[in-house]
PDB file of N, CA, C, O and CB in Angstrom:
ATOM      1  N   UNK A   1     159.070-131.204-134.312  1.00  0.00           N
ATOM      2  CA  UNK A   1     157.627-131.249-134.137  1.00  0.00           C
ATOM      3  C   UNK A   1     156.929-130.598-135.324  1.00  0.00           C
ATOM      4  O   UNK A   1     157.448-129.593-135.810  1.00  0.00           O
ATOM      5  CB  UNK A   1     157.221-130.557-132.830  1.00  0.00           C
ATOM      6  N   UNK A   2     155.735-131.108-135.861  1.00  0.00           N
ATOM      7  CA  UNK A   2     155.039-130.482-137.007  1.00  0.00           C
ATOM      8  C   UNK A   2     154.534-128.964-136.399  1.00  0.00           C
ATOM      9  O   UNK A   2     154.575-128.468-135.273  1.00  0.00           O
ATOM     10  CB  UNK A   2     153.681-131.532-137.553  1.00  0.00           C
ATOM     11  N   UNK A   3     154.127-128.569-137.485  1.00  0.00           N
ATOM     12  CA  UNK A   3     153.775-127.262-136.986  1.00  0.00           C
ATOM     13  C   UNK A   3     152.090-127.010-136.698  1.00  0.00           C
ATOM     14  O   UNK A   3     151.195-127.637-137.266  1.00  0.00           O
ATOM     15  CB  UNK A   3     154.339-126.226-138.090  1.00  0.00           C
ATOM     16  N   UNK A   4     151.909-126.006-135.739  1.00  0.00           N
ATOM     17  CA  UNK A   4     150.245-126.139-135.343  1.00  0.00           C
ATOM     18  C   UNK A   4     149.451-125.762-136.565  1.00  0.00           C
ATOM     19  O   UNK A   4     149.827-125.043-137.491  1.00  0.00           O
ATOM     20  CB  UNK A   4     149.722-125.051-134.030  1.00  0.00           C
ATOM     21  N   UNK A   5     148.277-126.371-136.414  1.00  0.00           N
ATOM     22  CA  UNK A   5     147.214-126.176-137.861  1.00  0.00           C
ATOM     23  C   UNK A   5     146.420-124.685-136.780  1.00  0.00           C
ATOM     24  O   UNK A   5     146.258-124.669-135.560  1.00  0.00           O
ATOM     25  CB  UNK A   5     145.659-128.212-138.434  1.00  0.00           C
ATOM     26  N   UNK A   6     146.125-123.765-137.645  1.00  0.00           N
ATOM     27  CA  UNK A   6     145.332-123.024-137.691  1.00  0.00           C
ATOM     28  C   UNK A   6     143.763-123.889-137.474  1.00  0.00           C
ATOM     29  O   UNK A   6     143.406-124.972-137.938  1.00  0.00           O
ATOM     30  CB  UNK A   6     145.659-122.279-138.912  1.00  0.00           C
ATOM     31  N   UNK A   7     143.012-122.881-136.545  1.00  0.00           N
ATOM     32  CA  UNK A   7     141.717-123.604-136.085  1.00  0.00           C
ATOM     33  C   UNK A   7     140.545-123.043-137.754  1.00  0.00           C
ATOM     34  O   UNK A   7     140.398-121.826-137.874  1.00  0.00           O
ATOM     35  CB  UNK A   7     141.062-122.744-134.004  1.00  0.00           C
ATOM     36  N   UNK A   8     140.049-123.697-138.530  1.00  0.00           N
ATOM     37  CA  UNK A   8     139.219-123.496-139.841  1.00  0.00           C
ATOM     38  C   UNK A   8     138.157-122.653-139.598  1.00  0.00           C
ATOM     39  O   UNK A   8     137.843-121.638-140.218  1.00  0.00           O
ATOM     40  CB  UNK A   8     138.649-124.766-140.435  1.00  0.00           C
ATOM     41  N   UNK A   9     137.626-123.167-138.631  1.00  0.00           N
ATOM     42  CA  UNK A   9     136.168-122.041-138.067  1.00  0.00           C
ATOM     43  C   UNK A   9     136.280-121.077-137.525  1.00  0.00           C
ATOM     44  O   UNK A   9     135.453-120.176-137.664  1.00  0.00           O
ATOM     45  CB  UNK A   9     135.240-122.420-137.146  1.00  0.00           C
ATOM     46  N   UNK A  10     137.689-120.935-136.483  1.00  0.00           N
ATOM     47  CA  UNK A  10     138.203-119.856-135.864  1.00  0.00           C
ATOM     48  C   UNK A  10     138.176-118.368-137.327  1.00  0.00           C
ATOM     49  O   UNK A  10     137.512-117.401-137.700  1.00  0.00           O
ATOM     50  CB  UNK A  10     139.967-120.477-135.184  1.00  0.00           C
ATOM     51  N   UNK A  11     139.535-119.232-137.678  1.00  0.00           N
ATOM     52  CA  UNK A  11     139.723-118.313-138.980  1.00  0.00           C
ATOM     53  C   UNK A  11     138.844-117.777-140.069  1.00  0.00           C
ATOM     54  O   UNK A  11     139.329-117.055-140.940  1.00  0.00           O
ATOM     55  CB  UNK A  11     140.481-118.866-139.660  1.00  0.00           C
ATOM     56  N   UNK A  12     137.230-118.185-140.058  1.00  0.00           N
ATOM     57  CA  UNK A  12     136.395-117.649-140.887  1.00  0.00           C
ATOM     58  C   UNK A  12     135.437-116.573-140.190  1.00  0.00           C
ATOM     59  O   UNK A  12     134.706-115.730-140.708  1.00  0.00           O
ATOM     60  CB  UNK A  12     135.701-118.728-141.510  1.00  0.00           C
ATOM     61  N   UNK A  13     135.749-116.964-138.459  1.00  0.00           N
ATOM     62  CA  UNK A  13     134.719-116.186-137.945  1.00  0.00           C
ATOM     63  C   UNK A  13     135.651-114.839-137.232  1.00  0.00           C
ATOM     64  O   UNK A  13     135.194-113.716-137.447  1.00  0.00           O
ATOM     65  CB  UNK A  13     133.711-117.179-136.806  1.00  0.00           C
ATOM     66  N   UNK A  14     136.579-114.918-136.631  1.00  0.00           N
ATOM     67  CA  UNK A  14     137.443-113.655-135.768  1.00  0.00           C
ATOM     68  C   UNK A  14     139.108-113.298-137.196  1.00  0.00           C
ATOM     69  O   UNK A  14     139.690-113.972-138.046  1.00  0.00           O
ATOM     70  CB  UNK A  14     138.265-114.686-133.459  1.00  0.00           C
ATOM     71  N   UNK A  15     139.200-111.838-136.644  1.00  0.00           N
ATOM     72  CA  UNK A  15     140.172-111.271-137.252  1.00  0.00           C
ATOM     73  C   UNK A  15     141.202-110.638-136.400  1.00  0.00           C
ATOM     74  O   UNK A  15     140.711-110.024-135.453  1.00  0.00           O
ATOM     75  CB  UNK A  15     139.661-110.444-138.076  1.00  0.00           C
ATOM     76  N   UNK A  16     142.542-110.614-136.472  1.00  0.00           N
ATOM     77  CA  UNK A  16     143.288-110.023-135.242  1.00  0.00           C
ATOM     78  C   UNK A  16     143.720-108.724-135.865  1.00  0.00           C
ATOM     79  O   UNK A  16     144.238-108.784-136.980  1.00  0.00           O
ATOM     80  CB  UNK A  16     144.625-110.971-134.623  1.00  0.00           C
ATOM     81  N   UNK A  17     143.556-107.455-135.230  1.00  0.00           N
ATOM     82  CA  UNK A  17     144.000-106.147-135.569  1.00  0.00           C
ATOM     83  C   UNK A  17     145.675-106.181-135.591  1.00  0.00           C
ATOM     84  O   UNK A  17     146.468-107.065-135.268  1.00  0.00           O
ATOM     85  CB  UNK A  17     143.368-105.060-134.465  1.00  0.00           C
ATOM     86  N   UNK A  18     145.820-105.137-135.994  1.00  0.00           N
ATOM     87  CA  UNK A  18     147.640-104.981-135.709  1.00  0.00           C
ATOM     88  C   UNK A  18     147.934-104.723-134.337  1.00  0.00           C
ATOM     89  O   UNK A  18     148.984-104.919-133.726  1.00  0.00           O
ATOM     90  CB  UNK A  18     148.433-103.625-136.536  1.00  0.00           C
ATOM     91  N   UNK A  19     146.797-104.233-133.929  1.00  0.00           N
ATOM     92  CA  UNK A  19     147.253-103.882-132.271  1.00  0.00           C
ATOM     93  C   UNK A  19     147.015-105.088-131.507  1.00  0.00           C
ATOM     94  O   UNK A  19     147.340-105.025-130.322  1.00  0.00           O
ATOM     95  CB  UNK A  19     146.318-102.598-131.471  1.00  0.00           C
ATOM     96  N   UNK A  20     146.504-106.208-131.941  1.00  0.00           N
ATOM     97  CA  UNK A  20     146.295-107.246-131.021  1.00  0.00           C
ATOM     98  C   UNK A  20     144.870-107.263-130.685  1.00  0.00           C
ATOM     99  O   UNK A  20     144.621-108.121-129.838  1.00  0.00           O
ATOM    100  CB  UNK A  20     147.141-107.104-129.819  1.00  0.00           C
ATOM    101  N   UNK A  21     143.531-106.372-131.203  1.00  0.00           N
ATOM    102  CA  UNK A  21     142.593-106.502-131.027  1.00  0.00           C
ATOM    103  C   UNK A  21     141.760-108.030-131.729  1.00  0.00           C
ATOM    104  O   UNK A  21     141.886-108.513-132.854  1.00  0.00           O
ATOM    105  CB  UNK A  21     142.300-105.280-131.320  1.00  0.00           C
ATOM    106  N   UNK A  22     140.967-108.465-130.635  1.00  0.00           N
ATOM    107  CA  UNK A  22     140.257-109.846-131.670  1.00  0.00           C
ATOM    108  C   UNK A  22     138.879-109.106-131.884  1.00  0.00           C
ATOM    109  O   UNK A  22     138.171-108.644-130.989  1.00  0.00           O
ATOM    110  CB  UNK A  22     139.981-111.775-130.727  1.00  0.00           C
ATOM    111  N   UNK A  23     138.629-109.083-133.277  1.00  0.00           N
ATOM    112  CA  UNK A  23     137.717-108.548-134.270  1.00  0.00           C
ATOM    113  C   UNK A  23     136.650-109.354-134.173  1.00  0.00           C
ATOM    114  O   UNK A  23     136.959-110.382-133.571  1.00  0.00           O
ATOM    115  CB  UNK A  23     138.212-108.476-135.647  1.00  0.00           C
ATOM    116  N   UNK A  24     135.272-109.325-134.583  1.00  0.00           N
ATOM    117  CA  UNK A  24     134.409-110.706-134.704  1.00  0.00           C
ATOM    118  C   UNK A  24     132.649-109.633-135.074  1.00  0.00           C
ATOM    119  O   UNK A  24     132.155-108.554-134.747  1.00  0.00           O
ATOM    120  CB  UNK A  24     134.498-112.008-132.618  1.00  0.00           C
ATOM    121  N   UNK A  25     132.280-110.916-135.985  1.00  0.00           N
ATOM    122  CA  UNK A  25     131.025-110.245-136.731  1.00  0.00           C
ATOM    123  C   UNK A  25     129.936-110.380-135.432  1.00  0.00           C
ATOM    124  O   UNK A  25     130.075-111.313-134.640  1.00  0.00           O
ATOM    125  CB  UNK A  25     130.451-111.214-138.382  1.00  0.00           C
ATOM    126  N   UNK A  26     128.838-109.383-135.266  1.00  0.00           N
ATOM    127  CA  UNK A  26     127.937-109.562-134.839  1.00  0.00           C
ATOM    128  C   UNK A  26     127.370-110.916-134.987  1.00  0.00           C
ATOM    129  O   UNK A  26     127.632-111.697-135.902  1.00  0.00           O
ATOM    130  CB  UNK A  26     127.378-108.711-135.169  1.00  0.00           C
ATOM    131  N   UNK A  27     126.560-111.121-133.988  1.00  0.00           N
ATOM    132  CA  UNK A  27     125.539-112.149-134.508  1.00  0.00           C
ATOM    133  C   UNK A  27     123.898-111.878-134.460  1.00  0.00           C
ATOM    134  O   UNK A  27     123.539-110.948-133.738  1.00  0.00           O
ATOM    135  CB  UNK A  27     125.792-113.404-133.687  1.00  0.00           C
ATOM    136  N   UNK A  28     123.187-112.399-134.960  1.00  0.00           N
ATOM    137  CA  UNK A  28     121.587-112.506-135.207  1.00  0.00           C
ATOM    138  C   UNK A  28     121.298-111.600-136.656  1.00  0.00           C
ATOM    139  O   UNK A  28     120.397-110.815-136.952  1.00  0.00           O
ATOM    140  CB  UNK A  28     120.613-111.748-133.701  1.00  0.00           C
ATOM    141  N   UNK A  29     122.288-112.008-137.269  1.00  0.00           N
ATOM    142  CA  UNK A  29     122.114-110.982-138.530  1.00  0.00           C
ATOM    143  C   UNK A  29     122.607-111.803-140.022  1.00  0.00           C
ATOM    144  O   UNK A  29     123.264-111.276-140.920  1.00  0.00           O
ATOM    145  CB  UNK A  29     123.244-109.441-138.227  1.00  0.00           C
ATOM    146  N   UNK A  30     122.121-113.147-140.003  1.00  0.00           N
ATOM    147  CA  UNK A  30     122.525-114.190-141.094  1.00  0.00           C
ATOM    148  C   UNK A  30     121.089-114.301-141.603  1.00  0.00           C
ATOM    149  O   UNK A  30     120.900-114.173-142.812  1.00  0.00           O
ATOM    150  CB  UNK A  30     123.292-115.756-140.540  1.00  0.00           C
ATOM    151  N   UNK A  31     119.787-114.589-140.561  1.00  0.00           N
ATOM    152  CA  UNK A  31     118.808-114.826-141.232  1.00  0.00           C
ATOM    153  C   UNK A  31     117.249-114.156-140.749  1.00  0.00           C
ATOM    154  O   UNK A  31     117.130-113.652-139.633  1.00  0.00           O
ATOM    155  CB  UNK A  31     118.900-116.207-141.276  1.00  0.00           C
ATOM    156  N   UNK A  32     116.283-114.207-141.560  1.00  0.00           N
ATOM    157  CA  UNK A  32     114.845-113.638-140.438  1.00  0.00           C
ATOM    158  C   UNK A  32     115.056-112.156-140.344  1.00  0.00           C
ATOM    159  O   UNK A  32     114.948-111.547-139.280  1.00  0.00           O
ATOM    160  CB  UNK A  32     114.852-114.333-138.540  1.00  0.00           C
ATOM    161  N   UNK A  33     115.378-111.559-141.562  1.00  0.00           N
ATOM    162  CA  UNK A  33     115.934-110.331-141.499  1.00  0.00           C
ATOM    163  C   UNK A  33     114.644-108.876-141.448  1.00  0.00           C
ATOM    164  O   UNK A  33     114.661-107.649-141.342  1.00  0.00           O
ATOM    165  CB  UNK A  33     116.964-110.356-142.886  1.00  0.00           C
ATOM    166  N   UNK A  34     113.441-110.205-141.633  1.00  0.00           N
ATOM    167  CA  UNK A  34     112.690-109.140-142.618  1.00  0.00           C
ATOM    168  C   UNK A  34     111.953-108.717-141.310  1.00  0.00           C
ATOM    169  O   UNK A  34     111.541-107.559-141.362  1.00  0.00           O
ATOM    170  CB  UNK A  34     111.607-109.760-144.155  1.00  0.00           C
ATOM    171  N   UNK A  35     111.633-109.533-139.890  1.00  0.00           N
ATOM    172  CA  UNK A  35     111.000-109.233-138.696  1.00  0.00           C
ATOM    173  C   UNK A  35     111.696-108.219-137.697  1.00  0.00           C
ATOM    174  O   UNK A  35     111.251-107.745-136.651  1.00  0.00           O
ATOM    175  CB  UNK A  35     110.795-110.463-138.063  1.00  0.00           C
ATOM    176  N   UNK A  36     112.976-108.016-138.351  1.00  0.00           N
ATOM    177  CA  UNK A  36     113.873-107.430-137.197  1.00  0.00           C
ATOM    178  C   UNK A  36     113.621-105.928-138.215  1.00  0.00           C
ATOM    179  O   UNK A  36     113.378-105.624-139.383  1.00  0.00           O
ATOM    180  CB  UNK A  36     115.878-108.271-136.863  1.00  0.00           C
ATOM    181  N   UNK A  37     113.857-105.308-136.924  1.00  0.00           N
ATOM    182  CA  UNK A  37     113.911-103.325-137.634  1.00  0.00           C
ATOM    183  C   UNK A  37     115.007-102.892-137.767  1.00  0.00           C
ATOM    184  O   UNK A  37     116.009-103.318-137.193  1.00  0.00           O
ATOM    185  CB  UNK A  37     113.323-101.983-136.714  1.00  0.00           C
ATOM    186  N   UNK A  38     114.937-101.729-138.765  1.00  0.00           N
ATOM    187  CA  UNK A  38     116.118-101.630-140.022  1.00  0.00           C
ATOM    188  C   UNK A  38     116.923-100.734-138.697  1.00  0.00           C
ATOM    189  O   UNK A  38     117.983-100.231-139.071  1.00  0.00           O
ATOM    190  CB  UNK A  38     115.622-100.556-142.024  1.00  0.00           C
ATOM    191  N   UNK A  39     116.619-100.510-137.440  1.00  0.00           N
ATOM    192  CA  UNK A  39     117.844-100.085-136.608  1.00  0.00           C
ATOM    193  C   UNK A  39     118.404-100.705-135.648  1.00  0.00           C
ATOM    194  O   UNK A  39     119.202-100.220-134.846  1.00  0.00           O
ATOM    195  CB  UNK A  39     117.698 -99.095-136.074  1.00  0.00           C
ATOM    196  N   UNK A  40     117.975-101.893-135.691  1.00  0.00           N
ATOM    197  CA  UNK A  40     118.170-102.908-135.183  1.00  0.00           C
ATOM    198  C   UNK A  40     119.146-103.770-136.149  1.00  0.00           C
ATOM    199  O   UNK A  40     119.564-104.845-135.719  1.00  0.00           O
ATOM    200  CB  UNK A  40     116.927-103.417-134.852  1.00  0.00           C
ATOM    201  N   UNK A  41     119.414-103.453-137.076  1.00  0.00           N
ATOM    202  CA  UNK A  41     119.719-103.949-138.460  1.00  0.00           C
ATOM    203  C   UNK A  41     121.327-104.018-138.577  1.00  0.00           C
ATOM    204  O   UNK A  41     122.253-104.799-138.793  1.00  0.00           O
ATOM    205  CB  UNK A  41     119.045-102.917-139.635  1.00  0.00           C
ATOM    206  N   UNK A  42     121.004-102.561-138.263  1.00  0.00           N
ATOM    207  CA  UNK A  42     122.223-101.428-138.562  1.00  0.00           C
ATOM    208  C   UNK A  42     123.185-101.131-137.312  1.00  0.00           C
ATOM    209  O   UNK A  42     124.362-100.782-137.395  1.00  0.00           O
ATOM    210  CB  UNK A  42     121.520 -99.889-138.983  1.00  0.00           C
ATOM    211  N   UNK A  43     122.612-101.294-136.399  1.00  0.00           N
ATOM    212  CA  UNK A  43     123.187-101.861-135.291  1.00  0.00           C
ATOM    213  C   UNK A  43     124.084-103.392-135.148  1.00  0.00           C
ATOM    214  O   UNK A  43     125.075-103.581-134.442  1.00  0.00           O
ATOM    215  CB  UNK A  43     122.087-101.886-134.523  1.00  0.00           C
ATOM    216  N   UNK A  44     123.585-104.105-135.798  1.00  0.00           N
ATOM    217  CA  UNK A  44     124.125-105.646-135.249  1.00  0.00           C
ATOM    218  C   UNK A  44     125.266-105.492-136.907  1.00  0.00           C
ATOM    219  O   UNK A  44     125.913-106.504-137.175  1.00  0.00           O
ATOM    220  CB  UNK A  44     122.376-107.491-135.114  1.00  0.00           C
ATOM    221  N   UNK A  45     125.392-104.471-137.704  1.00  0.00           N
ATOM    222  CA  UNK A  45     126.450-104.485-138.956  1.00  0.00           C
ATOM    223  C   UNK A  45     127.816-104.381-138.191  1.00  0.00           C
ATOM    224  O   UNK A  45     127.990-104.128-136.999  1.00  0.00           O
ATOM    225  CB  UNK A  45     126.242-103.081-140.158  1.00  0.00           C
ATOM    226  N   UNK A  46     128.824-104.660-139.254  1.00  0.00           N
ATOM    227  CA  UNK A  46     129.998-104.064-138.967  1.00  0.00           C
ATOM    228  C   UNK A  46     130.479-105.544-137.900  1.00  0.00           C
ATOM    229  O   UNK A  46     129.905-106.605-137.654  1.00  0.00           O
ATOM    230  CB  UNK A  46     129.787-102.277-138.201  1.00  0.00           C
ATOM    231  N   UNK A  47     131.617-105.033-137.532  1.00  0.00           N
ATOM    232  CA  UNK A  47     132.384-105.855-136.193  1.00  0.00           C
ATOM    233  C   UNK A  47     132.717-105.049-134.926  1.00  0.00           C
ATOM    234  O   UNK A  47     132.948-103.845-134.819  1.00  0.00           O
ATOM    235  CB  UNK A  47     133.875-106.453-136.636  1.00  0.00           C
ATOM    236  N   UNK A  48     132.682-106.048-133.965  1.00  0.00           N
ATOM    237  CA  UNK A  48     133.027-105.982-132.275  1.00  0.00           C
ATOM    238  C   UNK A  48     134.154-106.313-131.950  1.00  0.00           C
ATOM    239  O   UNK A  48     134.694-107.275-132.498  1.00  0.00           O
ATOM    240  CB  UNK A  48     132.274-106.810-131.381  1.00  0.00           C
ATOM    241  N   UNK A  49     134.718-105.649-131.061  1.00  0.00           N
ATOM    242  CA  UNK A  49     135.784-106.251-130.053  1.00  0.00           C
ATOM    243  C   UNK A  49     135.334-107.069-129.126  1.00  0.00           C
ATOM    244  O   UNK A  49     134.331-106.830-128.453  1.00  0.00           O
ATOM    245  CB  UNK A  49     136.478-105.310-129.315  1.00  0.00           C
ATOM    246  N   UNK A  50     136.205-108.333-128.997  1.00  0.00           N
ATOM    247  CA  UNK A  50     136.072-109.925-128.173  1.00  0.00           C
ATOM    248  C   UNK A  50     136.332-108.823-126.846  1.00  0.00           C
ATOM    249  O   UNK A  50     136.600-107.622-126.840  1.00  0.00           O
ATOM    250  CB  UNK A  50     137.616-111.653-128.578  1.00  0.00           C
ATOM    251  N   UNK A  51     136.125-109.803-125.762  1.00  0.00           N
ATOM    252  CA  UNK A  51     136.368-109.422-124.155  1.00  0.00           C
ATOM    253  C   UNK A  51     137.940-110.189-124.279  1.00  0.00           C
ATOM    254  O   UNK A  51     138.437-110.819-125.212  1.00  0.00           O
ATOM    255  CB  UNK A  51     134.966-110.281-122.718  1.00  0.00           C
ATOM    256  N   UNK A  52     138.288-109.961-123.387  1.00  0.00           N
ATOM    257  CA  UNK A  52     140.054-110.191-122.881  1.00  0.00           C
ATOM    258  C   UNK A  52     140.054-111.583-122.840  1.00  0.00           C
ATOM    259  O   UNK A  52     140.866-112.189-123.540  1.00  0.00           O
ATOM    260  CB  UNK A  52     140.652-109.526-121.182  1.00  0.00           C
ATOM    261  N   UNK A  53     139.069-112.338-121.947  1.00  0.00           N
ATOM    262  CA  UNK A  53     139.059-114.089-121.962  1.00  0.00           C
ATOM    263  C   UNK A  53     139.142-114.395-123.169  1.00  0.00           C
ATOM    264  O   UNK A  53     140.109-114.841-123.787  1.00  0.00           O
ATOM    265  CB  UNK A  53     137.781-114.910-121.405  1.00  0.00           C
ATOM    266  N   UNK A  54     137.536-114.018-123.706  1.00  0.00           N
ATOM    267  CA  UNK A  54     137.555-114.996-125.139  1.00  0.00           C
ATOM    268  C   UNK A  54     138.440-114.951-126.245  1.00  0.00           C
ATOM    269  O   UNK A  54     138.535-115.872-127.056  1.00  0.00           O
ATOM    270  CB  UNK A  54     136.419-114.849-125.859  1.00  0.00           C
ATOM    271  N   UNK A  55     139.373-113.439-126.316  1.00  0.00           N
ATOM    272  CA  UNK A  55     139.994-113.398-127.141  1.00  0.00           C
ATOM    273  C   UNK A  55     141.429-113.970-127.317  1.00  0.00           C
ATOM    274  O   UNK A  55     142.079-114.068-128.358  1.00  0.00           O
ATOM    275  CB  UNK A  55     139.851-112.441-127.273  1.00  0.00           C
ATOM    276  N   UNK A  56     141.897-114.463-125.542  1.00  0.00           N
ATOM    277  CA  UNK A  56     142.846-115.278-125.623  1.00  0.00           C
ATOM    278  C   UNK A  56     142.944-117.169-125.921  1.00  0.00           C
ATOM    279  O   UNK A  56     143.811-118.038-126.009  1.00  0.00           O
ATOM    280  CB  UNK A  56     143.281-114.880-124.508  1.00  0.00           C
ATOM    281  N   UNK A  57     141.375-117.034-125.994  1.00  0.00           N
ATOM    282  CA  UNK A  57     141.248-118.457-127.012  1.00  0.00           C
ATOM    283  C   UNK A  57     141.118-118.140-128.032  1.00  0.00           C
ATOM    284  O   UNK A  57     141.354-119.018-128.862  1.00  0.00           O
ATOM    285  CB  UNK A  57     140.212-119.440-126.907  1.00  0.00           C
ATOM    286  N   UNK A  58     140.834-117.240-128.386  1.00  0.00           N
ATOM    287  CA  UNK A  58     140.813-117.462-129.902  1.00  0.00           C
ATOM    288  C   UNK A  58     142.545-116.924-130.175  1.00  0.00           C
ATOM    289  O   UNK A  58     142.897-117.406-131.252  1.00  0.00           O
ATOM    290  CB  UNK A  58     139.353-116.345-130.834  1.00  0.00           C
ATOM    291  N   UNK A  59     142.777-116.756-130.046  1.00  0.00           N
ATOM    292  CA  UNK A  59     144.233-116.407-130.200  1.00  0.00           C
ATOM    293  C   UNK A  59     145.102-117.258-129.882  1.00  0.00           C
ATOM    294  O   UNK A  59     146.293-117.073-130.129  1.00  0.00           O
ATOM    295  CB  UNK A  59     144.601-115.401-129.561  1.00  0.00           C
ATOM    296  N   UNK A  60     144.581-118.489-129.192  1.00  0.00           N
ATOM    297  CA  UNK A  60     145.135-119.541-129.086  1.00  0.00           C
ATOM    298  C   UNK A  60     144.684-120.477-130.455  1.00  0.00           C
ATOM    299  O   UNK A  60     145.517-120.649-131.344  1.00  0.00           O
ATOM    300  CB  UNK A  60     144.796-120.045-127.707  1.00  0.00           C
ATOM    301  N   UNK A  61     143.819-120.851-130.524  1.00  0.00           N
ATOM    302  CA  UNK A  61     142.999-121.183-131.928  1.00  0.00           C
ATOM    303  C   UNK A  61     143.728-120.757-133.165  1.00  0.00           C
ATOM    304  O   UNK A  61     144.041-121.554-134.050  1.00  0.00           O
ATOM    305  CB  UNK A  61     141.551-120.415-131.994  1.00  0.00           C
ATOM    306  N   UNK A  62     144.106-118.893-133.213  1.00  0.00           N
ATOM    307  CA  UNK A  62     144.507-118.878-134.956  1.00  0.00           C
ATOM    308  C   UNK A  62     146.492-118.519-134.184  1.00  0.00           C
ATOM    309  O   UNK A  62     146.949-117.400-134.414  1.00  0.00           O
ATOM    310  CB  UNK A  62     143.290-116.869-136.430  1.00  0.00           C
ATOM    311  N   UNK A  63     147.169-119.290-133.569  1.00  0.00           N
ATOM    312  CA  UNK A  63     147.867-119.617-133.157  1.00  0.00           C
ATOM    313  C   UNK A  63     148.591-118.053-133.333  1.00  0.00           C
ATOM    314  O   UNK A  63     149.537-117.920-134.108  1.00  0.00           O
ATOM    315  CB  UNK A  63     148.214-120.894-133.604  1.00  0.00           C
ATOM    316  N   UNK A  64     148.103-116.991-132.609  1.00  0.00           N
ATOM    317  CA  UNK A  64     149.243-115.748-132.724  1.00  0.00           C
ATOM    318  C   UNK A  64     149.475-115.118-130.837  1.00  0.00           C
ATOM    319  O   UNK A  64     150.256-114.201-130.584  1.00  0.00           O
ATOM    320  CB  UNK A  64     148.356-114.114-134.059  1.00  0.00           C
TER     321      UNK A  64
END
C-alpha cells in the first residue's frame, strides 16, 4: 500500500509537542489589527493547546 500523504493545511496550521500536545496559533489576529487593543493583541499571540477531540483529528490528518 502507498504511504499516507500528510494533510497540507493541517501541517501549516497545528504542531505536535514531544509530549503529544497539539499546538495551534490563535485566531483573530491575521488582520484589522489596528481596531483591536494592544491587550487584546497580546493575548490572542503565541500558541494554544487543542481540546482532546480536535486534537485526535488532527493527529489523524498529520498522520502521528
Amino acid at each position: 500500500m502507498p504511504k499516507q500523504k500528510t494533510h497540507s493545511g493541517a501541517k501549516d496550521r497545528f504542531r505536535i509537542t514531544r509530549t503529544g500536545k497539539v499546538l495551534h496559533g490563535r485566531q483573530n489576529r491575521a488582520h484589522l489589527l489596528e481596531k483591536k487593543s494592544s491587550a487584546r493583541k497580546r493575548r490572542l499571540s503565541g500558541t494554544d493547546e487543542l481540546a482532546n477531540g480536535d486534537a485526535a483529528q488532527i493527529r489523524k490528518l498529520l498522520n502521528r
